[in-house]
C-alpha positions as CSV (number, residue, x, y, z in Angstrom):
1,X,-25.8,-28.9,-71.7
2,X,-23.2,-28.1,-74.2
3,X,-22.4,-24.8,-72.6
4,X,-22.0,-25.7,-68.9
5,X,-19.9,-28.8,-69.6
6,X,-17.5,-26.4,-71.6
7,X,-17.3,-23.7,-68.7
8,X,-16.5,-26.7,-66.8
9,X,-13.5,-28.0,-68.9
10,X,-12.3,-24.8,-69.7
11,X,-12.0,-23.7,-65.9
12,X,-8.9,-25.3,-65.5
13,X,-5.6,-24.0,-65.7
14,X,-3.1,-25.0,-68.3
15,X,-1.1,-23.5,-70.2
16,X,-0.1,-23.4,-74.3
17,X,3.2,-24.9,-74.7
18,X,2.9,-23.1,-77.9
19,X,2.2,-19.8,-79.6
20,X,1.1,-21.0,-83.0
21,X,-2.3,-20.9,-83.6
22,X,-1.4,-24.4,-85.5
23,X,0.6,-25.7,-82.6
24,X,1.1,-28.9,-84.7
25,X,2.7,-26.6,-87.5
26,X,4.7,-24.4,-84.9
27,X,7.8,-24.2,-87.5
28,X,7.1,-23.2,-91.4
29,X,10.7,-24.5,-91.7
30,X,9.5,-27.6,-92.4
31,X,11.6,-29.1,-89.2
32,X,8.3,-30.2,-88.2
33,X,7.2,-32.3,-91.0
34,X,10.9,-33.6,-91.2
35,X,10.0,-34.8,-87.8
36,X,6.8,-36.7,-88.6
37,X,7.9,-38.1,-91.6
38,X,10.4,-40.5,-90.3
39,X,11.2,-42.4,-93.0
40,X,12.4,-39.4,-94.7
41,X,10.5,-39.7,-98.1
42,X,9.0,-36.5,-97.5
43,X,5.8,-37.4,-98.0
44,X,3.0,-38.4,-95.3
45,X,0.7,-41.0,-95.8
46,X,-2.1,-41.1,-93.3
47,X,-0.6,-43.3,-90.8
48,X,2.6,-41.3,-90.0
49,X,0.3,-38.4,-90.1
50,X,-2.1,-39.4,-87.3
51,X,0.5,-40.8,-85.3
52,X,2.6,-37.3,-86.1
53,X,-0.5,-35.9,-85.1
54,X,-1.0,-38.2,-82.0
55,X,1.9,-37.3,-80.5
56,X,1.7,-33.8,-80.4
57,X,0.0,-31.8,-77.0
58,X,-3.4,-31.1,-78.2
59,X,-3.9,-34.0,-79.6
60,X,-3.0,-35.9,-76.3
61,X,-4.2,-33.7,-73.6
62,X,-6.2,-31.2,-75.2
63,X,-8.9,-32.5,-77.5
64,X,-9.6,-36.1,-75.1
65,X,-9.7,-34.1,-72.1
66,X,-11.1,-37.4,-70.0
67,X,-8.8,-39.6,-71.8
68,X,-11.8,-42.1,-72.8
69,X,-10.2,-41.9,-76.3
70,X,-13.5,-40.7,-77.6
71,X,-13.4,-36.4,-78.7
72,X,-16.9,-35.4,-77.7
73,X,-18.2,-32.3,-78.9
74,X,-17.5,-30.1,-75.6
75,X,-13.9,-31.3,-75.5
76,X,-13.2,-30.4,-79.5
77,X,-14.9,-26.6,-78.5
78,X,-12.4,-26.8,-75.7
79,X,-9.8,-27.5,-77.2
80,X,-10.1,-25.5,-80.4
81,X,-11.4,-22.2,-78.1
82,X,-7.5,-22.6,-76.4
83,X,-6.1,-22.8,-80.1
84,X,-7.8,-20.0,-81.4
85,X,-7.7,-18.0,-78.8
86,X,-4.2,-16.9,-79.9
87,X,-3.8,-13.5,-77.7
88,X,-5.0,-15.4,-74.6
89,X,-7.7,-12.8,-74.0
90,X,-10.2,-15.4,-73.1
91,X,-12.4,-14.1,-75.7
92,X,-12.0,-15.5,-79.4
93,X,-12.4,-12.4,-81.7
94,X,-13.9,-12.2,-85.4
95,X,-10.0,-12.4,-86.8
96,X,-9.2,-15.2,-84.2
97,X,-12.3,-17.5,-85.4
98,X,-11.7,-16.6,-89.0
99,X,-8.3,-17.8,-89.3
100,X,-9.0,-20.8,-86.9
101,X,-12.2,-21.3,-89.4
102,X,-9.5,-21.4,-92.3
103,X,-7.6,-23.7,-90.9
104,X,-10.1,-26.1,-88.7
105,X,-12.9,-26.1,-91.3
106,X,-12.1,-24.8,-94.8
107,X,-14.9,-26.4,-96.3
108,X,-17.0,-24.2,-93.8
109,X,-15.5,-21.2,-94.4
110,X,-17.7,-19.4,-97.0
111,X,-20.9,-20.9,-95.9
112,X,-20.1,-19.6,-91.9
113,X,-21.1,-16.0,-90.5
114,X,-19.7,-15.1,-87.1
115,X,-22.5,-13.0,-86.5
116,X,-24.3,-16.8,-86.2
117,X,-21.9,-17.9,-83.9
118,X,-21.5,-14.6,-81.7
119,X,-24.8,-15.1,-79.9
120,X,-24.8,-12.5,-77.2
121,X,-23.4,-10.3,-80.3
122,X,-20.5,-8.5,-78.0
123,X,-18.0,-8.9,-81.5
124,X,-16.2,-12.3,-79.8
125,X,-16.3,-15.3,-78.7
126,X,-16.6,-16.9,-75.1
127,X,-16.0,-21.1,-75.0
128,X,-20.0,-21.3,-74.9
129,X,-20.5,-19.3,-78.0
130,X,-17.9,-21.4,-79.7
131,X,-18.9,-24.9,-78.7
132,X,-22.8,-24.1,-79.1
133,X,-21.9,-22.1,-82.7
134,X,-19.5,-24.8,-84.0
135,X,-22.6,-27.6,-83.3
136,X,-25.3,-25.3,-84.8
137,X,-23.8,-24.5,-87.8
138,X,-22.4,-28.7,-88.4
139,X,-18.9,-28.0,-88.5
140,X,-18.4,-30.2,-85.4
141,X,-20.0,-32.8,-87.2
142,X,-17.7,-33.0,-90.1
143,X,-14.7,-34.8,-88.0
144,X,-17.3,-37.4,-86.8
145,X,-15.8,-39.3,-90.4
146,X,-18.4,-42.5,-89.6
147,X,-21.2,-40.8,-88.5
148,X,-22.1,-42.8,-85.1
149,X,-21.7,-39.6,-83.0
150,X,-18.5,-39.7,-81.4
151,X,-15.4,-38.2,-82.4
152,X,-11.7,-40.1,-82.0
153,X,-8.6,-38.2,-82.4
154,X,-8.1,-41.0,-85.4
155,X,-11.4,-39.2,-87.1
156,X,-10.2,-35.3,-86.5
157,X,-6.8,-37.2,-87.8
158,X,-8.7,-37.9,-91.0
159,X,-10.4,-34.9,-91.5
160,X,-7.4,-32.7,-91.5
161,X,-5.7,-35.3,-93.2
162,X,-7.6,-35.2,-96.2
163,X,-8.0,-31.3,-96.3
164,X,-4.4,-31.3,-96.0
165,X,-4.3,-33.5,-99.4
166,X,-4.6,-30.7,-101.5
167,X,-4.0,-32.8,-105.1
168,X,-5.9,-36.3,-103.6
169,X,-3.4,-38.4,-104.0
170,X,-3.5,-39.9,-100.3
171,X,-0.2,-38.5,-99.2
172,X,0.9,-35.0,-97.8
173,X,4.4,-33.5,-99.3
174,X,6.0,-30.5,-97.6
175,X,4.5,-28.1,-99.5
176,X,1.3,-28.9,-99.1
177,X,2.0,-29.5,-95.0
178,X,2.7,-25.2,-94.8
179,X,-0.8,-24.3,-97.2
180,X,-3.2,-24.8,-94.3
């Protein structure tokens, strides 16, 4: 069910307004985080990071694609195959998923073999593959933060949020917003 409600989402046409694989990180200035954090502390606490994170493309229109506020499963595989998919090839390759592994689901990253995920083995990636590997393996399941089966963008918000915490100390600081 998974794979035919992803070829369906992903048959649209739109395109990436940007060419970071992080499109919410698009400048390792730091001009974005100056952005987000308004109040000029330079720090993030989760709040301004969500709605940072909110107001940003993906976030709005591309992981809720139905706008039901709810991130299912198909719509995160959706969303992340048109983030990772950084050459626009329509295929995600081994490099592609790594880095968008590294970035999406560090704590995955050691325990995840592409050769799991790459199911008709043809060395990359088509939506299907993605969405169907990234529920297999439980990585999907790590942004549903309260475990009732649904994802909200405030959950995926979390998750990166608290990655993105390298020291644990509930905010985010410009030099830990360029590690991931």
């Amino acid at each position: 069910m998974l794979g035919v409600q992803a070829t369906v989402l992903c048959s649209c046409s739109r395109s990436k307004p940007d060419t970071s694989p992080i499109p919410f990180l698009e400048e390792t200035s730091g001009s974005t985080f100056a952005r987000v954090d308004r109040n000029g502390d330079g720090k993030l606490g989760f709040e301004a990071f969500h709605s940072g994170l909110s107001e940003h493309y993906y976030f709005r229109q591309g992981l809720d694609l139905d706008g039901d506020s709810i991130v299912l499963q198909v719509e995160l595989a959706t969303a992340l195959f048109e983030l990772w998919d950084t050459d626009d090839d329509r295929r995600v390759s081994q490099d592609e998923w790594a880095e968008g592994m590294a970035i999406w689901f560090p704590d995955r990253v050691d325990s995840a073999r592409f050769e799991d995920w790459d199911t008709d083995q043809d060395d990359s990636l088509d939506v299907i593959e993605l969405g169907e590997g990234g529920a297999r393996s439980g990585a999907f399941d790590a942004y549903d933060t309260d475990q009732d089966g649904t994802t909200s963008a405030r959950e995926v918000s979390r998750y990166l949020f608290d990655r993105w915490d390298v020291n644990g100390d509930g905010v985010i600081e410009a030099t830990e917003w360029l590690l991931p």
